[in-house]
PDB file of N, CA, C and O in Angstrom:
ATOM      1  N   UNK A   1     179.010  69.717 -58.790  1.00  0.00           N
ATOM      2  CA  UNK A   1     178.637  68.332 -58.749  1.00  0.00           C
ATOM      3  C   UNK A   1     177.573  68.133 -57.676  1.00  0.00           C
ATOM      4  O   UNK A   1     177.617  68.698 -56.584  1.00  0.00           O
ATOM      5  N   UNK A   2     176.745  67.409 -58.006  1.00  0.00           N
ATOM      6  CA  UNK A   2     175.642  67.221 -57.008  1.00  0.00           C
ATOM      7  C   UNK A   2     175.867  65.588 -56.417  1.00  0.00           C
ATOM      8  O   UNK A   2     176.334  64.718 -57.154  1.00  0.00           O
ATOM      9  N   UNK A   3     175.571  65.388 -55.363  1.00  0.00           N
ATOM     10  CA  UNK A   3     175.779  64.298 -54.326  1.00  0.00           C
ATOM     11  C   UNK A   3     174.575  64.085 -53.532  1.00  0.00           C
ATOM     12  O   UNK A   3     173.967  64.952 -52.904  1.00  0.00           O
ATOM     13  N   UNK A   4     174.232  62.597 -53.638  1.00  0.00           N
ATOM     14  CA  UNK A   4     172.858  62.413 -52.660  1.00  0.00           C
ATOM     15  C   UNK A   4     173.219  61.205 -51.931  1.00  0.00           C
ATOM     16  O   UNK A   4     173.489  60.087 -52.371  1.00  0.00           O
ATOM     17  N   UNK A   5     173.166  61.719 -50.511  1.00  0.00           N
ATOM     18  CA  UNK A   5     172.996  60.070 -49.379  1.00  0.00           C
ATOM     19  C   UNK A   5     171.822  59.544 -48.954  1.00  0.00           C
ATOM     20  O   UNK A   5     170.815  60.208 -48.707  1.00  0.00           O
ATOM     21  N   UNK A   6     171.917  58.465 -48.871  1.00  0.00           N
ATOM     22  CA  UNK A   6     170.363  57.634 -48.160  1.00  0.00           C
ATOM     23  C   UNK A   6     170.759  57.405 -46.909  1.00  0.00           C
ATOM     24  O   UNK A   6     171.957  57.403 -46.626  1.00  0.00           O
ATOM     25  N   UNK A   7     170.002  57.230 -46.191  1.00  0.00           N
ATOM     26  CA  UNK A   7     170.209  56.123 -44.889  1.00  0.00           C
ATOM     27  C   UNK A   7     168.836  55.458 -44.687  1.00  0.00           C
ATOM     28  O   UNK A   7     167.745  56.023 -44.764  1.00  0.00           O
ATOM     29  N   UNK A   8     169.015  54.493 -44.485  1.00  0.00           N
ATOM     30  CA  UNK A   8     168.224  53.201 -44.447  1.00  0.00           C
ATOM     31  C   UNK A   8     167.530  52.937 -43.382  1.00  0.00           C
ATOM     32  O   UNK A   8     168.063  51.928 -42.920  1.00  0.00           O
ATOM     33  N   UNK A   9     166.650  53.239 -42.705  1.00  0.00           N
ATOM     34  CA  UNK A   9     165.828  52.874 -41.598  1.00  0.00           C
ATOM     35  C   UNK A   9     164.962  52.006 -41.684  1.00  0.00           C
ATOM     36  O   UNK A   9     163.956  52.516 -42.176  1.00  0.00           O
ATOM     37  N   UNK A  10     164.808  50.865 -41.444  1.00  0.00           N
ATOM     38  CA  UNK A  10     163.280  49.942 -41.520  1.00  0.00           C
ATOM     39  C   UNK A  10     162.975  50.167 -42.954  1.00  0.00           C
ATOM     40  O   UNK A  10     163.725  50.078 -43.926  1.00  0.00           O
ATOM     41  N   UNK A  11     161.649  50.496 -42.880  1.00  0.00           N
ATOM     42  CA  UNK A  11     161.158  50.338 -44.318  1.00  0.00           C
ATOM     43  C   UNK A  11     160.936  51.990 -44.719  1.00  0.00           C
ATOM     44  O   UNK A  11     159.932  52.352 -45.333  1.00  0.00           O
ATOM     45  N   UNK A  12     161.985  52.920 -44.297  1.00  0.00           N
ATOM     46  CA  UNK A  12     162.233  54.660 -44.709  1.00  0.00           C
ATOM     47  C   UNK A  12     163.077  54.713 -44.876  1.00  0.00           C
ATOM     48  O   UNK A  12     163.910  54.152 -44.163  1.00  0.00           O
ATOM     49  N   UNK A  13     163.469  55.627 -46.228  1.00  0.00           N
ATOM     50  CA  UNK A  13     164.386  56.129 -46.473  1.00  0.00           C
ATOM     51  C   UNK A  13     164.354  57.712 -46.336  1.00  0.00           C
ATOM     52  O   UNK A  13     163.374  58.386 -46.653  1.00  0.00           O
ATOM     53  N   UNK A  14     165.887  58.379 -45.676  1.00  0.00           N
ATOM     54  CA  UNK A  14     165.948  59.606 -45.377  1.00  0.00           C
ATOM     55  C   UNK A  14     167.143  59.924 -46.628  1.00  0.00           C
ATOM     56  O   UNK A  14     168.094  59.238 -47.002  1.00  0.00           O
ATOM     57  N   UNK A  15     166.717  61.070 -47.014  1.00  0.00           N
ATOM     58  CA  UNK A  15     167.468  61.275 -48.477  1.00  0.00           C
ATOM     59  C   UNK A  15     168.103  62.860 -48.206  1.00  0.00           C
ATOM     60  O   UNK A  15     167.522  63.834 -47.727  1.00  0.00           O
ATOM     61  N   UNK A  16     169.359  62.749 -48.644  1.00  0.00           N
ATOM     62  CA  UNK A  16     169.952  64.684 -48.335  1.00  0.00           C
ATOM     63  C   UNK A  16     170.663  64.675 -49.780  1.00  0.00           C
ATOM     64  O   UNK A  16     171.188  63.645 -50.205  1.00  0.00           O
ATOM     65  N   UNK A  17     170.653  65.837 -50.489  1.00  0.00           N
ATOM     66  CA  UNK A  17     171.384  65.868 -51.821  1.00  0.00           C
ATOM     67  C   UNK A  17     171.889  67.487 -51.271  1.00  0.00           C
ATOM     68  O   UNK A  17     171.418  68.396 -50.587  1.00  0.00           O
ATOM     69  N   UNK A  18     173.243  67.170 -52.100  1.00  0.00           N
ATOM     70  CA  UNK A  18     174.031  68.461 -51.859  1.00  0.00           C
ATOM     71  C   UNK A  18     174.373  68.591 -53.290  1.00  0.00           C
ATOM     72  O   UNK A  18     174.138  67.756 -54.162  1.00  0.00           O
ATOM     73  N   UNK A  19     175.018  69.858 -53.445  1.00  0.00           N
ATOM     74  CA  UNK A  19     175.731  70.545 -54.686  1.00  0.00           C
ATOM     75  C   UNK A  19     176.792  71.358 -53.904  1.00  0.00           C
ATOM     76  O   UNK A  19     176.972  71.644 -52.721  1.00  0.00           O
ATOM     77  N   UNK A  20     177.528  71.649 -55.289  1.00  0.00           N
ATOM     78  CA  UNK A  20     179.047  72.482 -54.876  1.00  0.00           C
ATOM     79  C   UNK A  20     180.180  71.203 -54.776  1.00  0.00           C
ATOM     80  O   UNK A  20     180.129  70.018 -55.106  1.00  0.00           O
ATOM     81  N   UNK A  21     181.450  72.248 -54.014  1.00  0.00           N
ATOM     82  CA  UNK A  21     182.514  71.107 -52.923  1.00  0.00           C
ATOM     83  C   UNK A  21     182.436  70.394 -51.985  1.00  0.00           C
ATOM     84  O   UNK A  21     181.344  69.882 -51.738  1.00  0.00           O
ATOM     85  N   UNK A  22     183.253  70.202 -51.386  1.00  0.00           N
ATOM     86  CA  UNK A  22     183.669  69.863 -50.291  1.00  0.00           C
ATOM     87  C   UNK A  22     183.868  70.660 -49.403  1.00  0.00           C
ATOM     88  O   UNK A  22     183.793  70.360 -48.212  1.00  0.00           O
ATOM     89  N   UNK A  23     184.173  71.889 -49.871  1.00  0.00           N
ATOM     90  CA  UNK A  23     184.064  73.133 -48.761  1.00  0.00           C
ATOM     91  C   UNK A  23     183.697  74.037 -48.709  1.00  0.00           C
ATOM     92  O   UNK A  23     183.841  74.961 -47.908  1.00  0.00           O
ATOM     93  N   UNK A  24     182.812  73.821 -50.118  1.00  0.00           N
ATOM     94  CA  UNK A  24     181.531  75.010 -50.246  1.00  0.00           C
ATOM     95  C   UNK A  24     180.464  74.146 -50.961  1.00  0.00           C
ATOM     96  O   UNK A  24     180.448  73.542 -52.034  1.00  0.00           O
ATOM     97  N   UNK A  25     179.752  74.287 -50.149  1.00  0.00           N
ATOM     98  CA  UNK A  25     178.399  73.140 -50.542  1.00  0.00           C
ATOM     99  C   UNK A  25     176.785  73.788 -49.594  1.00  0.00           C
ATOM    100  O   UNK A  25     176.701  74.388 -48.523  1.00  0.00           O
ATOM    101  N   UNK A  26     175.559  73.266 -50.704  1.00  0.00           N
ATOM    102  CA  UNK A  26     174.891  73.664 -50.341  1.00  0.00           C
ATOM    103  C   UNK A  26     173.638  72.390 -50.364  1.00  0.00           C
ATOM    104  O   UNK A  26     173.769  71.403 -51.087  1.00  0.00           O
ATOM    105  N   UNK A  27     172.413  72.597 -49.448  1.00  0.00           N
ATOM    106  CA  UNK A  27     171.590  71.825 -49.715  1.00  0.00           C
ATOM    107  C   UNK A  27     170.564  71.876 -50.939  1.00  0.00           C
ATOM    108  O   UNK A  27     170.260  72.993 -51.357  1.00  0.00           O
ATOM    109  N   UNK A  28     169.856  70.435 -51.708  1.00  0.00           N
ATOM    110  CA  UNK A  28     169.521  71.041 -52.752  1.00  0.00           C
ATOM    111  C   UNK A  28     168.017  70.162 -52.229  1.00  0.00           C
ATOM    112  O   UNK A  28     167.947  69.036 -51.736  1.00  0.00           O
ATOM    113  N   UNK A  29     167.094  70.970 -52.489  1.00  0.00           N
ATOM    114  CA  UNK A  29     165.520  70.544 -52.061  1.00  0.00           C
ATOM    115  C   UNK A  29     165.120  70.411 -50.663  1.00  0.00           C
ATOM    116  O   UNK A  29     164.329  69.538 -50.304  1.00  0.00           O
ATOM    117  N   UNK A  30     165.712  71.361 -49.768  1.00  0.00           N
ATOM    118  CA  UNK A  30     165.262  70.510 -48.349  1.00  0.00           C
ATOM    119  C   UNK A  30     163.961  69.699 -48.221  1.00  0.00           C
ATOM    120  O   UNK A  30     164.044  68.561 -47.757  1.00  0.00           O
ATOM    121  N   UNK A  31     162.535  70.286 -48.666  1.00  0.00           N
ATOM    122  CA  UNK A  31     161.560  69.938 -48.782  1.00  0.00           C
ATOM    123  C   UNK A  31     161.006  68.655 -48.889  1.00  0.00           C
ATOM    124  O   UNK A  31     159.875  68.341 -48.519  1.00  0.00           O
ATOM    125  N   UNK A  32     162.188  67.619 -49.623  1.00  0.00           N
ATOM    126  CA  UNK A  32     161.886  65.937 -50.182  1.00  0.00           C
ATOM    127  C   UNK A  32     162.977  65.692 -49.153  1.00  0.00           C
ATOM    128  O   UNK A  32     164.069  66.253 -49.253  1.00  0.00           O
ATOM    129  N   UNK A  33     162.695  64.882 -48.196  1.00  0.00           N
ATOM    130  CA  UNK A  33     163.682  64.455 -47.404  1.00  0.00           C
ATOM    131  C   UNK A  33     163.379  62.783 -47.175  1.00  0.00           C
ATOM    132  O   UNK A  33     164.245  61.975 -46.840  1.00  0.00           O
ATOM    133  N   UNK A  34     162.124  62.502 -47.404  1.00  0.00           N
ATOM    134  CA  UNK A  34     161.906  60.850 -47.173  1.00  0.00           C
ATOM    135  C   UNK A  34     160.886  60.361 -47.849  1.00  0.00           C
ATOM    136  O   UNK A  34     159.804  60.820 -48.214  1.00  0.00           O
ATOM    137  N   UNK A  35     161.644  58.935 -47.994  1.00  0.00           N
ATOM    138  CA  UNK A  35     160.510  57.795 -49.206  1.00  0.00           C
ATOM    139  C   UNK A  35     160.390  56.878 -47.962  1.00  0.00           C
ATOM    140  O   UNK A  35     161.209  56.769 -47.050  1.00  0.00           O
ATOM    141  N   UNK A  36     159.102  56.184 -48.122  1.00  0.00           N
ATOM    142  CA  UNK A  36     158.726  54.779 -47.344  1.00  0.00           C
ATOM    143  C   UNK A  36     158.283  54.119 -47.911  1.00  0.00           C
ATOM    144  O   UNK A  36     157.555  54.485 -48.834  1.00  0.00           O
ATOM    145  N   UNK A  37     158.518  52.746 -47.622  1.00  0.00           N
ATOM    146  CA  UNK A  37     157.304  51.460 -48.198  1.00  0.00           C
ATOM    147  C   UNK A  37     156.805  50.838 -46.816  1.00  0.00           C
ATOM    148  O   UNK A  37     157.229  50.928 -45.664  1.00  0.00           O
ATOM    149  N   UNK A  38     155.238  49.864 -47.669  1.00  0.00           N
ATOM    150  CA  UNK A  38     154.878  49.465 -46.222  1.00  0.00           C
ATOM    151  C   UNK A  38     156.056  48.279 -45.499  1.00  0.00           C
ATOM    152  O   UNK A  38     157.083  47.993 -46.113  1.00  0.00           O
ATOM    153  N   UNK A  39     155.800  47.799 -44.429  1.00  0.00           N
ATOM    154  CA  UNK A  39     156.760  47.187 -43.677  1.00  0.00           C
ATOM    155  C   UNK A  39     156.733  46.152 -44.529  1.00  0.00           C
ATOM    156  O   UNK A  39     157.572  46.449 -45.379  1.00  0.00           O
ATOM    157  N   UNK A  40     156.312  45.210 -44.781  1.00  0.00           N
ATOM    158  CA  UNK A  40     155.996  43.669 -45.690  1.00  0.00           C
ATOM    159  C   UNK A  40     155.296  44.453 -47.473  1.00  0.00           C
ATOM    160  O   UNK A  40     154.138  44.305 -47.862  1.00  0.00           O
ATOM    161  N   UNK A  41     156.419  45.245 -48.245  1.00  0.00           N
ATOM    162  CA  UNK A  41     156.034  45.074 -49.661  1.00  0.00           C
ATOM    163  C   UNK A  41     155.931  44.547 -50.431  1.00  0.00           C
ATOM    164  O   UNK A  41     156.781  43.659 -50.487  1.00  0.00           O
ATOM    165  N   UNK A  42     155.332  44.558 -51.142  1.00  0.00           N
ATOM    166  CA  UNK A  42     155.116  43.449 -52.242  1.00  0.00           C
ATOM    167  C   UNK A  42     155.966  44.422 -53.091  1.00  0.00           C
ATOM    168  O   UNK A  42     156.357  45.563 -52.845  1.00  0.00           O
ATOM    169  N   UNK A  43     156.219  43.183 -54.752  1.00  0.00           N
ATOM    170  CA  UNK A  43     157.257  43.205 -55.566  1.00  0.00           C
ATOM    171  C   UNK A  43     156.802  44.844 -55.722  1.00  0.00           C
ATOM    172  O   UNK A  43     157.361  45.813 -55.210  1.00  0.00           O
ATOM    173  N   UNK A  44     155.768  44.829 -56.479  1.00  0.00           N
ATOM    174  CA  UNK A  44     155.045  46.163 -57.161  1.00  0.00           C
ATOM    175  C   UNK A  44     155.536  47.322 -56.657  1.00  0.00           C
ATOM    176  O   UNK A  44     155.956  48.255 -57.341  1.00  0.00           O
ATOM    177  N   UNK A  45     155.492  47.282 -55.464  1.00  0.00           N
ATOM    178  CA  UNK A  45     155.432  48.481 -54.488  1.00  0.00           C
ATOM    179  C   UNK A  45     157.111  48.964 -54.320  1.00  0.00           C
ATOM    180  O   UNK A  45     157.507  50.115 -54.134  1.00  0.00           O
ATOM    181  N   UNK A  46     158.181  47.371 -54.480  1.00  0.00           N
ATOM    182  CA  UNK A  46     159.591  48.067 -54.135  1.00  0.00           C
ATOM    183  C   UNK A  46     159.813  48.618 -55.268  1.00  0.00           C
ATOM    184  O   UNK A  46     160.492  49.642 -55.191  1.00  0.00           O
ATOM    185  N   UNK A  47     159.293  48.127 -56.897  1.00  0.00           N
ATOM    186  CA  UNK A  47     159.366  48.831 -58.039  1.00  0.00           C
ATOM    187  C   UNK A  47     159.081  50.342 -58.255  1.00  0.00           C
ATOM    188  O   UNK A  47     159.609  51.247 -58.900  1.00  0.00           O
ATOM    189  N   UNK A  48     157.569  50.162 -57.089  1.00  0.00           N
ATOM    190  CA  UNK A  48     157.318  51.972 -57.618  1.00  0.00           C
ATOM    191  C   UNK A  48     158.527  53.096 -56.687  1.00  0.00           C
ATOM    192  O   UNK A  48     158.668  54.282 -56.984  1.00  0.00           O
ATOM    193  N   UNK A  49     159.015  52.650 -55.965  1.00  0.00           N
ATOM    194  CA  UNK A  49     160.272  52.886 -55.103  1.00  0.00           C
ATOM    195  C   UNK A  49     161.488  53.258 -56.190  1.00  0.00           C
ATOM    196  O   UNK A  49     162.074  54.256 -56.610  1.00  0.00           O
ATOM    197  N   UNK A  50     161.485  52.002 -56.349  1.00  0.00           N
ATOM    198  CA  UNK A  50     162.715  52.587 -57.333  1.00  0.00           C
ATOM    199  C   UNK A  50     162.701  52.986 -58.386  1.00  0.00           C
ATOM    200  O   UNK A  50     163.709  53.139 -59.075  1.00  0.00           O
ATOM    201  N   UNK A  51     161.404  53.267 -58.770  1.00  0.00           N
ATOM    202  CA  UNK A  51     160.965  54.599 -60.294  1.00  0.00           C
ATOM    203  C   UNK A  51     161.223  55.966 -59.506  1.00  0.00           C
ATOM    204  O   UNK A  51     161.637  56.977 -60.074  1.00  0.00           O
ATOM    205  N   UNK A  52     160.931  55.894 -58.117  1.00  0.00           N
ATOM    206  CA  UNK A  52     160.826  57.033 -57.558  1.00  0.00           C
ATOM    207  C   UNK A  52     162.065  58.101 -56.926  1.00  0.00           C
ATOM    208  O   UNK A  52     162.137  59.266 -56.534  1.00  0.00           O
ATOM    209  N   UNK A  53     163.046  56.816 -57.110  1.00  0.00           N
ATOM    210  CA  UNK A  53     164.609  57.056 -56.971  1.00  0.00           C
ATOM    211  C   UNK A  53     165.133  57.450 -57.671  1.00  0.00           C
ATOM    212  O   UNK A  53     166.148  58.120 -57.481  1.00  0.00           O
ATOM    213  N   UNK A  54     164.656  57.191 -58.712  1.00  0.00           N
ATOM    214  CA  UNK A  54     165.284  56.825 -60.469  1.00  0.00           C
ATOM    215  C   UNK A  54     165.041  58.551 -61.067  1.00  0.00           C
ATOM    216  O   UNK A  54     165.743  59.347 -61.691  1.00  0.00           O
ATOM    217  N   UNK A  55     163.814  58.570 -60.550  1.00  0.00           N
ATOM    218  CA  UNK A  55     163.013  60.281 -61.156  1.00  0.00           C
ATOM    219  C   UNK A  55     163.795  61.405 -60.580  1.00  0.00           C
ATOM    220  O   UNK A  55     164.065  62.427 -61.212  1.00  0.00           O
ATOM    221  N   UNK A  56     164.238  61.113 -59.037  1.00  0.00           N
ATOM    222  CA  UNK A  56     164.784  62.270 -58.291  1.00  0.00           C
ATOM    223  C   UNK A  56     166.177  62.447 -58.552  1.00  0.00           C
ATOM    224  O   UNK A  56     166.712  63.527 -58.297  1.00  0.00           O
ATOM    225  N   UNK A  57     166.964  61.265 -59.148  1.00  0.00           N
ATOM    226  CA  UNK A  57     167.939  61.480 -59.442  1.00  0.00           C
ATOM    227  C   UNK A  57     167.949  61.980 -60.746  1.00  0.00           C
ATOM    228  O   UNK A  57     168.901  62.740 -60.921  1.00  0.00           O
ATOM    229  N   UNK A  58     167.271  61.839 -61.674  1.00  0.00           N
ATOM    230  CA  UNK A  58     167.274  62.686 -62.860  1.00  0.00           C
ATOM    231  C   UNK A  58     166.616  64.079 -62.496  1.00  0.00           C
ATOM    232  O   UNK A  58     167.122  65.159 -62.800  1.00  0.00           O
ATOM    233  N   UNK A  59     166.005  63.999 -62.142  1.00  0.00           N
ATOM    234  CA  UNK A  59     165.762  65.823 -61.795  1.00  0.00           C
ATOM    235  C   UNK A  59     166.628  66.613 -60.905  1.00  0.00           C
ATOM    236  O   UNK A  59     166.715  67.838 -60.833  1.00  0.00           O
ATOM    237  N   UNK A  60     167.322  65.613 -60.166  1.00  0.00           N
ATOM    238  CA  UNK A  60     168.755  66.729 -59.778  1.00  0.00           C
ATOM    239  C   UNK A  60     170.191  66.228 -60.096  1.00  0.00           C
ATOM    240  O   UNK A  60     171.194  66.165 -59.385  1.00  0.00           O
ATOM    241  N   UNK A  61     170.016  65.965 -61.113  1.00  0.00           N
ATOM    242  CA  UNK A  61     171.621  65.644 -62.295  1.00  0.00           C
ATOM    243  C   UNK A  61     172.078  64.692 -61.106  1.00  0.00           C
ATOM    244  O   UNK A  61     172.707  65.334 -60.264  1.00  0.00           O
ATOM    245  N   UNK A  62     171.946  63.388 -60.808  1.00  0.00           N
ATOM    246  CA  UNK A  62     172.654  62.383 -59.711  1.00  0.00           C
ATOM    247  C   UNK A  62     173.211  61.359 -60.587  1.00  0.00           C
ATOM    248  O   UNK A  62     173.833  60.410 -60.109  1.00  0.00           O
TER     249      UNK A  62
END
């Protein structure tokens, strides 16, 4: 099973996805670790955000 957390900073998001258990688990992509928008986004911009959420979770079964 694969598992992904956010944490929410200002206008960044820090993203970690794991696979496996609970007591055997591994990291999956270290490489993609953060999305941002500018500080004051417009509608457009939180949309392309959440296409961009939307994509990473389909490319790692979320």
């Amino acid at each position: 099973m694969n598992v992904m957390g956010i944490m929410l900073k200002a206008n960044e998001m820090r993203i970690v996805t794991l696979t496996g258990t609970r007591t055997a688990h591994e990291l999956i992509n270290p490489k993609f670790n953060k999305l941002a928008v500018d500080k004051h986004p417009q509608q457009a911009e939180v949309k392309i955000l959440i296409e961009q959420i939307s994509q990473y979770c389909d490319a790692n079964n979320i």
